[in-house]
PAZAPA-4460 file (N, C-alpha, C; in steps of 0.05 Angstrom, whole numbers, plus 32768, in hexadecimal, padded with zeros to 4 digits):
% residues 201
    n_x    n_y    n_z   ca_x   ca_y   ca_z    c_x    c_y    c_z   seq   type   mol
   7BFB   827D   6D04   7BF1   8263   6CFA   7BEB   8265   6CDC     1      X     A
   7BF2   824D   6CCC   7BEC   8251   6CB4   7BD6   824C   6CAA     2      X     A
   7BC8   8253   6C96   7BA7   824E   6C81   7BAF   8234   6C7D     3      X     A
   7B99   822D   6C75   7B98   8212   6C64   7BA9   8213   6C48     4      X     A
   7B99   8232   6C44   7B9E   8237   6C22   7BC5   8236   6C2D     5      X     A
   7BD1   8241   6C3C   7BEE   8249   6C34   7BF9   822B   6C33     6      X     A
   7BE7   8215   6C48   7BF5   81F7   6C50   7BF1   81ED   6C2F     7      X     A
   7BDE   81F3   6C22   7BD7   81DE   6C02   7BEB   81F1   6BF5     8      X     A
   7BEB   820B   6BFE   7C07   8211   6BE7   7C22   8209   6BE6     9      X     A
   7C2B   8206   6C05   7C3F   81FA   6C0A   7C44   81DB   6BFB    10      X     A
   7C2B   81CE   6C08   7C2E   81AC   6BFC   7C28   81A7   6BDD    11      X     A
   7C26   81BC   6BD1   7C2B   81C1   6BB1   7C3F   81C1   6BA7    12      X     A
   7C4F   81D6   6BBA   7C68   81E1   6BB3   7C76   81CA   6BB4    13      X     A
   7C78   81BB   6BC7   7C87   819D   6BCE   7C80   8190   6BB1    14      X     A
   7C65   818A   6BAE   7C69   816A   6BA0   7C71   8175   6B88    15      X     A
   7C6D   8191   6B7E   7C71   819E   6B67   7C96   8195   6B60    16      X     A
   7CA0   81A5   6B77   7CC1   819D   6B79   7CC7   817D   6B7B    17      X     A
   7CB8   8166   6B8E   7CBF   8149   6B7C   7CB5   8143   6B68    18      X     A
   7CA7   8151   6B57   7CA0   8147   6B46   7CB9   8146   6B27    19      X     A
   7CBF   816B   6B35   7CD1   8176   6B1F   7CF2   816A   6B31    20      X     A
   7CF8   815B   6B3C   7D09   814E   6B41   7D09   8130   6B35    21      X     A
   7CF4   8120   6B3F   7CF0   8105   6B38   7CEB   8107   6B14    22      X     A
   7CDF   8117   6B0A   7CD5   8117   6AF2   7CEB   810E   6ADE    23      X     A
   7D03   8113   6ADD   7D0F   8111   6ACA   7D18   80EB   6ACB    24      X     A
   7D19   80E3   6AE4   7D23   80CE   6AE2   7D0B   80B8   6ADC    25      X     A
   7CFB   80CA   6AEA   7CDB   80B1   6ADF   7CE0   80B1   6ABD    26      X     A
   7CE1   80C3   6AAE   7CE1   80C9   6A92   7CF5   80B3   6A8B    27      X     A
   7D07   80B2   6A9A   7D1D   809F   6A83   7D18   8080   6A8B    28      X     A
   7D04   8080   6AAC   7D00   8060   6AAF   7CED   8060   6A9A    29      X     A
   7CD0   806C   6A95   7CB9   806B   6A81   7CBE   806D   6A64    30      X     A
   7CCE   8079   6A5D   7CD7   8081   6A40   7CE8   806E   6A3C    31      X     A
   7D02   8063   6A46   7D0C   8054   6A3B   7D13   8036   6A40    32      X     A
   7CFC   802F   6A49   7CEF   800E   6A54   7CFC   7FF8   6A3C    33      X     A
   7CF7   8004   6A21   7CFE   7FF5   6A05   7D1E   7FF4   6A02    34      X     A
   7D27   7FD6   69FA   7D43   7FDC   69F8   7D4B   7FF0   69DF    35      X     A
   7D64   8000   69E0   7D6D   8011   69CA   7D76   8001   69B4    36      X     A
   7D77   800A   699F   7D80   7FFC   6983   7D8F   8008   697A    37      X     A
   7DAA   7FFC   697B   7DC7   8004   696F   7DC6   7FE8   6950    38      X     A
   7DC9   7FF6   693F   7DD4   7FF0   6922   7DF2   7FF4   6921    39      X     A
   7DFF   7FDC   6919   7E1C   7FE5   6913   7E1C   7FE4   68F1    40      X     A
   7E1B   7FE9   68DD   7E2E   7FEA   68C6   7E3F   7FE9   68BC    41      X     A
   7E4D   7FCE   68C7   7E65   7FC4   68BC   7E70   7FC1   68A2    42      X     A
   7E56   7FC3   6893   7E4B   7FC6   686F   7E50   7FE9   685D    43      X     A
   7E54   7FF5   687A   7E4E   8009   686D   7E68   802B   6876    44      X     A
   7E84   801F   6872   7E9C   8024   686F   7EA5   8046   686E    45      X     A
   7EA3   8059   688B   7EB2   8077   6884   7EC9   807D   6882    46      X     A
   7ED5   8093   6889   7EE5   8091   6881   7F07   808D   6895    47      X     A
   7F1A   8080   6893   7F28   8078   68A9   7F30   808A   68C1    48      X     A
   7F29   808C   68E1   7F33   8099   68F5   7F3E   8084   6902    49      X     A
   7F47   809C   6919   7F5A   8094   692E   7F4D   8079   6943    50      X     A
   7F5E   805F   6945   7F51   804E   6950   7F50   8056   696E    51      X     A
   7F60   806D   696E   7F56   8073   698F   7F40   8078   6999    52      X     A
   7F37   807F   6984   7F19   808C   6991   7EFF   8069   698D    53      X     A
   7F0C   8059   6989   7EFF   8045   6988   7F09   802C   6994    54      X     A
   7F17   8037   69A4   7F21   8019   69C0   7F35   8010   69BB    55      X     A
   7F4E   801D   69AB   7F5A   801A   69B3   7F6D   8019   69C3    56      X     A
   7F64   8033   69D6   7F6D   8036   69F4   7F67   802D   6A06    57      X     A
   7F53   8016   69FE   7F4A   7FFF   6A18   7F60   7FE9   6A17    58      X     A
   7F62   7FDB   6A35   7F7C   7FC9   6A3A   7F8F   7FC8   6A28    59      X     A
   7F8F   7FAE   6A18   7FB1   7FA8   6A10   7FA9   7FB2   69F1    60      X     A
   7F94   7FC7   69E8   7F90   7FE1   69D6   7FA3   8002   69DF    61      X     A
   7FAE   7FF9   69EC   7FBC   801B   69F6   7FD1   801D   69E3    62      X     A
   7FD9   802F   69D8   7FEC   8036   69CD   7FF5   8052   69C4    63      X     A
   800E   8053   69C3   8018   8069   69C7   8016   8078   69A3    64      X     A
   8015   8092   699B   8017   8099   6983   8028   808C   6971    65      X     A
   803D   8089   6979   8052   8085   696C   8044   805A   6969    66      X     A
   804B   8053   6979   8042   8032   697C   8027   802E   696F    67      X     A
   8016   8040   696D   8001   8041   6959   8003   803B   693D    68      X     A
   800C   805C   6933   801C   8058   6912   802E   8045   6910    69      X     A
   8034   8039   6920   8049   801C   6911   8033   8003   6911    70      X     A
   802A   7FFF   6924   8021   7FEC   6922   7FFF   7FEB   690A    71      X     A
   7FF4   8002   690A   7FDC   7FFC   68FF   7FD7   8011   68E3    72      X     A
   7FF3   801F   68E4   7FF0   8038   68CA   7FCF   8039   68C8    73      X     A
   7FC6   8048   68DA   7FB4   805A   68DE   7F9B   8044   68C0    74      X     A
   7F9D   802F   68C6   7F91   8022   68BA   7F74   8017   68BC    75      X     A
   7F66   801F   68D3   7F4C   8017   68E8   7F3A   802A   68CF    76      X     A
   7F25   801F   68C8   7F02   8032   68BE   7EF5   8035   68D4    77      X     A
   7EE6   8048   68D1   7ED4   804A   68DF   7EBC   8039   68CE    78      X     A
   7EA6   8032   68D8   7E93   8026   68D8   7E73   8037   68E0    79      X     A
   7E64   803B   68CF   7E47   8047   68D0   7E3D   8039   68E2    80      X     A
   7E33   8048   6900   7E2B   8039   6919   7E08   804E   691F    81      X     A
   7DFB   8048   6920   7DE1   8058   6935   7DCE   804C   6946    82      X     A
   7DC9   805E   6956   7DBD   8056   6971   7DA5   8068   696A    83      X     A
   7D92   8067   6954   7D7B   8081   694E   7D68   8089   6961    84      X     A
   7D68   8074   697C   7D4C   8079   6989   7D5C   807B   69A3    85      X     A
   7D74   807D   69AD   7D7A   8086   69C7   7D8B   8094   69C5    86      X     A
   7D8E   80B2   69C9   7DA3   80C1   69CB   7DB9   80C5   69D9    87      X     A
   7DAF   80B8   69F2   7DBD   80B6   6A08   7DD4   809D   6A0D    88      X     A
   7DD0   808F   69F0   7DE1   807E   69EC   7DE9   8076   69CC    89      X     A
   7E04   8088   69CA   7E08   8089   69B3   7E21   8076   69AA    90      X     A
   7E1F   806A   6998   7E36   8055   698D   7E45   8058   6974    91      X     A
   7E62   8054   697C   7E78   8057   695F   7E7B   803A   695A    92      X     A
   7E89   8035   694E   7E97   801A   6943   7EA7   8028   692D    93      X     A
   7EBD   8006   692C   7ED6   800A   6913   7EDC   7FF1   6914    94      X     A
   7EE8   7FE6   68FB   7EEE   7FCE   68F4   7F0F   7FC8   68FD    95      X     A
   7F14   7FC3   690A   7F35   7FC5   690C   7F45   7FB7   68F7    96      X     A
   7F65   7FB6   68FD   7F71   7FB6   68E5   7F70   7F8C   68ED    97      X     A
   7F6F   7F81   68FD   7F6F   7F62   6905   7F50   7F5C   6907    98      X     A
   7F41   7F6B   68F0   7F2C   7F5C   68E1   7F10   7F5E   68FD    99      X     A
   7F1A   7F69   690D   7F04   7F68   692D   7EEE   7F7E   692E   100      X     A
   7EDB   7F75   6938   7EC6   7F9C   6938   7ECE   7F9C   6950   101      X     A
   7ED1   7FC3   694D   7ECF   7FD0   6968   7EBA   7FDE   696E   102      X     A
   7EA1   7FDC   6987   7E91   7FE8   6985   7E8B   7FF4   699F   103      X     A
   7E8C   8010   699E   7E93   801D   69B8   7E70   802A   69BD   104      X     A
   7E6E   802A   69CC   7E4F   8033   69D6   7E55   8048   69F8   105      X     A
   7E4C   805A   69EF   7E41   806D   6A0D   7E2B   8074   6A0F   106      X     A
   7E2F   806F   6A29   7E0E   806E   6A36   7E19   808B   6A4E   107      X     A
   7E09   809F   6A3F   7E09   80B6   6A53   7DFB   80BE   6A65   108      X     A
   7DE6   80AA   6A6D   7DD5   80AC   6A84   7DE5   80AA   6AA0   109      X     A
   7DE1   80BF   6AAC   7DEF   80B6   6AC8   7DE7   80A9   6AD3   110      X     A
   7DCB   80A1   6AD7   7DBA   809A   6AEC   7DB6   8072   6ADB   111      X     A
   7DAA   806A   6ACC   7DA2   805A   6AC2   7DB5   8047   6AAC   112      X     A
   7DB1   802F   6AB1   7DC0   801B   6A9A   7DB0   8013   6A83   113      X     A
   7DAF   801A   6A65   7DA7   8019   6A51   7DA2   7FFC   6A48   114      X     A
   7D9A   7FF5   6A43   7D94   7FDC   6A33   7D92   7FDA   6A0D   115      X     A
   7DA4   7FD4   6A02   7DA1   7FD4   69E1   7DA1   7FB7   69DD   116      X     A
   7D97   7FB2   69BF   7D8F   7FA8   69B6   7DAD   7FA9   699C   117      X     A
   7DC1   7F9C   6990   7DD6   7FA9   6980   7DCE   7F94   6969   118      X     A
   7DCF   7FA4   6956   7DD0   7F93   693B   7DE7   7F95   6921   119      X     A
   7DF8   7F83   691D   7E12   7F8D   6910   7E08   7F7A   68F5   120      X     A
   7E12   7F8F   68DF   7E0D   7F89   68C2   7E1F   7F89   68B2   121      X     A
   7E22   7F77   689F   7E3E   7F71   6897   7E51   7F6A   68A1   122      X     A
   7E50   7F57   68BB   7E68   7F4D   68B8   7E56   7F39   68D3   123      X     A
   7E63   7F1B   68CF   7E5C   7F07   68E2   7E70   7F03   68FB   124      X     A
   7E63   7F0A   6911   7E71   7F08   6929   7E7D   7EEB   692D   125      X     A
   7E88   7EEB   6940   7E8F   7ED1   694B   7E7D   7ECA   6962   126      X     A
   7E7D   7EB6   6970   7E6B   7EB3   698A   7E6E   7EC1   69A5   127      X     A
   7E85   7ECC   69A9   7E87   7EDD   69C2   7E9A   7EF2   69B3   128      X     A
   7E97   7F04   69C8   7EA3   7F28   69CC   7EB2   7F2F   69E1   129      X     A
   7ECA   7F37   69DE   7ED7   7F47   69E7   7EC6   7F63   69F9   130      X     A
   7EC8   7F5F   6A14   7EB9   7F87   6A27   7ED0   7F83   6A35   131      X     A
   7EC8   7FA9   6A30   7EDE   7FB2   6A42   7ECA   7FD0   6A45   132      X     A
   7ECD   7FD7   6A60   7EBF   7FE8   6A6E   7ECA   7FF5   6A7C   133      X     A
   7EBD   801D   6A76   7ED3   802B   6A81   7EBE   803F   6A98   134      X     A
   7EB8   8039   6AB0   7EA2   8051   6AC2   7EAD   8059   6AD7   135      X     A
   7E9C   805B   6AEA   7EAD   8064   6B03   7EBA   8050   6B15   136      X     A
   7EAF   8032   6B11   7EB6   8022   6B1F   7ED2   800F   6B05   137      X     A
   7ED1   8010   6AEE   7EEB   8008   6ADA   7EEE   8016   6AD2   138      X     A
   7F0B   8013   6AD1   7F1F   8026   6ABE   7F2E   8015   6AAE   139      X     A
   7F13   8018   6A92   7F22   8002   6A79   7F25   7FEA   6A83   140      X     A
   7F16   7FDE   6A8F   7F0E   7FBA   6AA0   7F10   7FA9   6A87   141      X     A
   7F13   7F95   6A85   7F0A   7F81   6A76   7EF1   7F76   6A7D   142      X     A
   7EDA   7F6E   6A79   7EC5   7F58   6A85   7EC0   7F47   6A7A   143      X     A
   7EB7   7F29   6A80   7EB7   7F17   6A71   7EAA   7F14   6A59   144      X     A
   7EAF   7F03   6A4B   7EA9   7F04   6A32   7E86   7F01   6A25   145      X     A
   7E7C   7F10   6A12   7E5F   7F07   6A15   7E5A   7EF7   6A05   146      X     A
   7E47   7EE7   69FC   7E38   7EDB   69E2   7E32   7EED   69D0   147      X     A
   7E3B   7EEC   69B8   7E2F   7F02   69A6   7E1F   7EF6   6988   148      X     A
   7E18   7F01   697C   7E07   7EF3   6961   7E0B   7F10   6951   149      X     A
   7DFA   7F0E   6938   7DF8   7F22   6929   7DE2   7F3A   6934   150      X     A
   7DCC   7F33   6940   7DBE   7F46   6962   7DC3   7F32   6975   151      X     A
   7DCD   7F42   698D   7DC6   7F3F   69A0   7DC9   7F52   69B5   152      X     A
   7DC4   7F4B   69CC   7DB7   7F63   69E4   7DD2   7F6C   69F3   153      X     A
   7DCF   7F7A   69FD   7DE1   7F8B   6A18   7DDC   7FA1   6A23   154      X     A
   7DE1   7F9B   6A39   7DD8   7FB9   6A50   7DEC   7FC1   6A59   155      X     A
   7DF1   7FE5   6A51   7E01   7FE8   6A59   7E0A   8001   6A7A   156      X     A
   7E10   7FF6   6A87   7E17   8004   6A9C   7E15   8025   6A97   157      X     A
   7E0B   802F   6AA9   7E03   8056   6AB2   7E20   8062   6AB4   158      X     A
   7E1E   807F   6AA0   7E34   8087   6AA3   7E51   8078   6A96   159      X     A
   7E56   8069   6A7A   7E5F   8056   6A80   7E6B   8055   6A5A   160      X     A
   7E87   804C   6A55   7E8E   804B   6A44   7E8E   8025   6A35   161      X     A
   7E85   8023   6A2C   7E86   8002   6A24   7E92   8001   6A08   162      X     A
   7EAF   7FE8   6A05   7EB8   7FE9   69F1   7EB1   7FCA   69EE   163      X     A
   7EA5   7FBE   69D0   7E9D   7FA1   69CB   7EB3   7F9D   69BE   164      X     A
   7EC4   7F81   69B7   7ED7   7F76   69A3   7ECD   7F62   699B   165      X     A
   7EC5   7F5D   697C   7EB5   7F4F   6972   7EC2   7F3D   6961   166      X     A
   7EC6   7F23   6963   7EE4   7F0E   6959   7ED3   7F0E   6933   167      X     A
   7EE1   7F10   6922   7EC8   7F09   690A   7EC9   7EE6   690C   168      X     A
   7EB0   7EE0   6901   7EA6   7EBC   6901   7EC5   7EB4   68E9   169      X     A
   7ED1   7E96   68F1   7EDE   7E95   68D7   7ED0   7E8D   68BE   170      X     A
   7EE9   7E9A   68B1   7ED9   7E99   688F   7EE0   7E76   6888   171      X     A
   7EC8   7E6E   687A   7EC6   7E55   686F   7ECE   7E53   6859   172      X     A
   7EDD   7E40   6851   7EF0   7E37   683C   7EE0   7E2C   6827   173      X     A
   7ECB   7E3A   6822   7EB8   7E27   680E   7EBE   7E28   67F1   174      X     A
   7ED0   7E38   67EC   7EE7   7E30   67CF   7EF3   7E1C   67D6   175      X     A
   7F05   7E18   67E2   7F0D   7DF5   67E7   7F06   7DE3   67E7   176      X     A
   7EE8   7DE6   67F2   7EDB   7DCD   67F9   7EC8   7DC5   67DD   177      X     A
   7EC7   7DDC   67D0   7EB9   7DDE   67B1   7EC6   7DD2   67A4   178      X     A
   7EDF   7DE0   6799   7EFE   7DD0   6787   7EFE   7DAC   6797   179      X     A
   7F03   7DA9   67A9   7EFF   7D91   67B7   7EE6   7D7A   67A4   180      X     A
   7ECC   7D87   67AC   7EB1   7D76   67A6   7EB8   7D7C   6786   181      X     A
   7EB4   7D85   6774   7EBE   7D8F   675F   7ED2   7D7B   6750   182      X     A
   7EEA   7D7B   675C   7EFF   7D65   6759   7EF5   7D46   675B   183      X     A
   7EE6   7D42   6773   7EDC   7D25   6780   7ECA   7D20   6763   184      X     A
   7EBE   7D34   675B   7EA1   7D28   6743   7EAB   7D29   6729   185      X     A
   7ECB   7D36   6728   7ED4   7D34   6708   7EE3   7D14   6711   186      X     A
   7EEF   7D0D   671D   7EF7   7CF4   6727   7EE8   7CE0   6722   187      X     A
   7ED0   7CDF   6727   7EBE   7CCA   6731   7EAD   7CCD   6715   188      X     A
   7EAF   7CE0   66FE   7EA8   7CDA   66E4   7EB9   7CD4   66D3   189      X     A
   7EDB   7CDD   66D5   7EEC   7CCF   66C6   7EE6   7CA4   66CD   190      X     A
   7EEA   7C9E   66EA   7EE9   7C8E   66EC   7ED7   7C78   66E0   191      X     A
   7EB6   7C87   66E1   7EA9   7C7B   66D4   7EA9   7C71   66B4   192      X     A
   7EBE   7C8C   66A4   7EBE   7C87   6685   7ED1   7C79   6682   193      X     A
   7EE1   7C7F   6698   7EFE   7C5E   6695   7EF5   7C4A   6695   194      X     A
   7EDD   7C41   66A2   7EE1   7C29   66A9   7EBB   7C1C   668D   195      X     A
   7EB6   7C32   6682   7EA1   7C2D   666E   7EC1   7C2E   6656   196      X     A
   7ECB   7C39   6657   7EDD   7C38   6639   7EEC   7C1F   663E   197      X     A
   7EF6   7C17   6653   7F07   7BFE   6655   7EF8   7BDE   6665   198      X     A
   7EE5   7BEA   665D   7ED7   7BCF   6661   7ED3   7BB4   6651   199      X     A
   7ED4   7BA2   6650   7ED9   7B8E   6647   7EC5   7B8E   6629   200      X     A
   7ED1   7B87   6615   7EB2   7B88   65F7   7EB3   7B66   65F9   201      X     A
***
């Protein structure tokens, strides 16, 4: 028959072992409750790599070496990207050569889906984004398109490769429309001195 003392050692031993089982995952629900903050740096230009390593081996991005160098002469920057306060989810980006951000994010948590916060600088998005998602359940998926701004949010799936395609906002023609208003007010002061010089004495 066992002591008391050997039964409290035993039921030590237990919670000791869930504790040091459960513990790690309590830590990443408690620790990382706050969304992560990914900065992209679209402002801030390294030096040019391989667009493979930045999506373009997701869907109708696959290409072969050879179909690469023709089409994009190794022309893609990389782009200054950080994720400073979650390690477990670290992010590249690159500007592609059709003017688009690519912004690839992994989330190495097996267990848990990350939540960031992304903020892209230097360059104005358009209103939605291009995902494409690569885990155990896609292989390089497309998913529908999200709302995007200069921040905004996304969670990204456990275990899980996420590539964003970011359309840039179009550029406004506000030289045209300057030369335009510009033109309209040298017009509309010639007209006035025409019609003070040829006015009746």
């Amino acid at each position: 028959m066992k002591t008391p003392a050997t039964a409290h050692l035993l039921l030590s031993g237990l919670i000791l072992a869930g504790l040091a089982l459960l513990g790690p995952r309590l830590d990443r629900v408690f620790t990382h409750s706050s969304p992560a903050q990914i900065v992209v740096h679209a402002d801030q230009t390294l030096a040019p790599v391989n667009p493979l390593l930045f999506g373009q081996n997701f869907g109708p991005w696959m290409h072969t070496t050879e179909t690469y160098v023709a089409q994009t002469r190794w022309g893609t920057t990389q782009v200054a990207a950080e994720s400073s306060d979650e390690p477990l989810l670290p992010a590249f980006a690159s500007l592609r050569d059709d003017r688009r951000l690519a912004i690839l994010v992994v989330n190495k948590d097996p267990i848990l889906a990350r939540e960031a916060t992304l903020a892209v600088e230097g360059f104005r998005p358009a209103g939605q984004a291009q995902v494409w998602l690569q885990d155990e359940q896609h292989a390089g998926t497309e998913l529908p398109a999200i709302a995007v701004a200069e921040t905004f949010p996304y969670t990204f799936p456990p275990y899980s490769v996420t590539l964003l395609i970011l359309e840039p906002a179009p550029q406004s023609h506000w030289i045209l429309w300057a030369g335009l208003g510009l033109l309209a007010v040298t017009l509309a002061v010639l007209a006035a001195l025409g019609r003070w010089v040829w006015r009746p004495r």
